[in-house]
N, C-alpha and C positions, 0 to 999 in steps of 0.2 A: 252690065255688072255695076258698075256707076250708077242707076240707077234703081235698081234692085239694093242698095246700101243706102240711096238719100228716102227712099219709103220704105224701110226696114227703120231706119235712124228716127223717123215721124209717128210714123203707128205701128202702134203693139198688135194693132190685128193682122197689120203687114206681118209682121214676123209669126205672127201663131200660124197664118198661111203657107208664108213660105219656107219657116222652120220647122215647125211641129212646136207642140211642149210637151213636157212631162206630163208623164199619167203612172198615176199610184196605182201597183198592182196589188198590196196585199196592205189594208188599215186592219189595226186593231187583231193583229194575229189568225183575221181572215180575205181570204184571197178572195182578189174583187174578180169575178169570171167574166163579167160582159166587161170591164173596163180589158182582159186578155181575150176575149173573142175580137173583139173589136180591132184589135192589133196583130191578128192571127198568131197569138204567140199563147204556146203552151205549157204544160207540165216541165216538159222536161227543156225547155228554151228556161225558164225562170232557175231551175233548178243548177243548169248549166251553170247561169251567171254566180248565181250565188258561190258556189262550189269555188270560183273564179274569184271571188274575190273571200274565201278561206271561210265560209260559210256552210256548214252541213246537215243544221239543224234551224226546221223553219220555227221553232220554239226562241228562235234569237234575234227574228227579226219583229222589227218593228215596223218599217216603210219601206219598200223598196219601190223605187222610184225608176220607170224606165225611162231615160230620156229621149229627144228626138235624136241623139245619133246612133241611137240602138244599144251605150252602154247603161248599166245599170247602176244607180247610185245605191245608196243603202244606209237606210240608219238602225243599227240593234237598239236594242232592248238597253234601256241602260244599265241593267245588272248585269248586263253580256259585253260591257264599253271593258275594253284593255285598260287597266292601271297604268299610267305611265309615270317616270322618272319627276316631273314635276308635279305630280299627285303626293310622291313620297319623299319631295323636297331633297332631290338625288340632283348633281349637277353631271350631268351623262359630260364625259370624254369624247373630245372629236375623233369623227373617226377620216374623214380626209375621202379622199376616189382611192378605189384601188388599182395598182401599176403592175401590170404583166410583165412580170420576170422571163418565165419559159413559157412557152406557148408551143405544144405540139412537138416536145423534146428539146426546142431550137433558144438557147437563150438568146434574151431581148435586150442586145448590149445595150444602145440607146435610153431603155427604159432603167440598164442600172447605173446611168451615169448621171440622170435625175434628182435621187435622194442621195449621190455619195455612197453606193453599192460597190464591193468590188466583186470579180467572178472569185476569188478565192474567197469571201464571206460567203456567197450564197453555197459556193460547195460544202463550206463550216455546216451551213443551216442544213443543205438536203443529208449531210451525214448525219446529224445532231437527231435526225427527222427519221432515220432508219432508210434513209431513198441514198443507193450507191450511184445511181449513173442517172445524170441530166435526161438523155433519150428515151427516158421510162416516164417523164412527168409530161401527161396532159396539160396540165395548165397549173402553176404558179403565179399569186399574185402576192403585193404588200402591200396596208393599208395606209394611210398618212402618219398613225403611229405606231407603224413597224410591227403588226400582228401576220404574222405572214402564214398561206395557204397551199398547200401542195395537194395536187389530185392527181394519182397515179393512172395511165392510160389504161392498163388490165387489173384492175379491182379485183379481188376476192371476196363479193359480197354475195354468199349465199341466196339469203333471202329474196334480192334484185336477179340471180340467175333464175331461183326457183319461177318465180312469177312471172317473167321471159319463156321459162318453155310451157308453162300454162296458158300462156295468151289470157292470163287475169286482167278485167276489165270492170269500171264499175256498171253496176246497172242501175 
């Protein structure tokens, strides 16, 4: 191991050996196929990844790059790049980790004695919330400024049951 790190550290062709590099699968809005035969990696492996990382449309990428540890890096199209808050001179709000209140019905005393929570505020919040009883919440969480999350264990979500007894899947 020792070893394999002081000639990884000297040559680069150590490391294209023992690591792999990256190989462009798709320049120029066309997909390289002997650069994916080559890696026996197909259609629906590239497509996979993409999907994975919020990608649905090959019209949006620009490079995608597989790397040697088999994830897939990706650069869009820059007319497909997200706006973000400092594009629009926006000073985004922290938002902190967020802290498991209830978890599984069972409140997380520990975790509300952290921000200064008491069990009578969080019942305030789950009535305030239309939620009567603690044992009905999956999961509650609070963010570091106090935006807080309730996910009820039995949902009434239509749409999510319907799609459940269909066995809908993408292809």
């Amino acid at each position: 191991m020792l070893l394999t790190g002081i000639i990884t550290l000297k040559s680069v062709t150590a490391i294209k050996l023992i690591a792999g590099e990256p190989v462009i699968l798709v320049q120029n809005g066309k997909i390289l196929e002997k650069n994916m035969i080559k890696l026996r990696y197909n259609q629906d492996d590239l497509m996979m990844q993409l999907r994975g990382k919020d990608i649905f449309d090959m019209n949006e990428v620009d490079y995608p790059i597989l790397e040697p540890h088999g994830k897939l890096s990706v650069l869009n199209k820059s007319e497909n790049l997200n706006v973000t808050l400092k594009d629009l001179n926006i000073r985004p709000r922290k938002k902190g980790i967020s802290t498991e209140l209830i978890r599984d019905g069972r409140i997380q005393e520990d975790n509300l004695k952290a921000p200064n929570l008491s069990n009578e505020w969080l019942f305030n919040e789950l009535i305030d919330k239309g939620v009567g009883n603690v044992k009905v919440v999956f999961l509650a969480t609070i963010t570091g400024n106090g935006e807080l999350y309730i996910d009820q264990k039995n949902d009434k979500l239509k749409d999510v049951q319907k799609a459940e007894e269909d066995d809908s899947i993408i292809k």
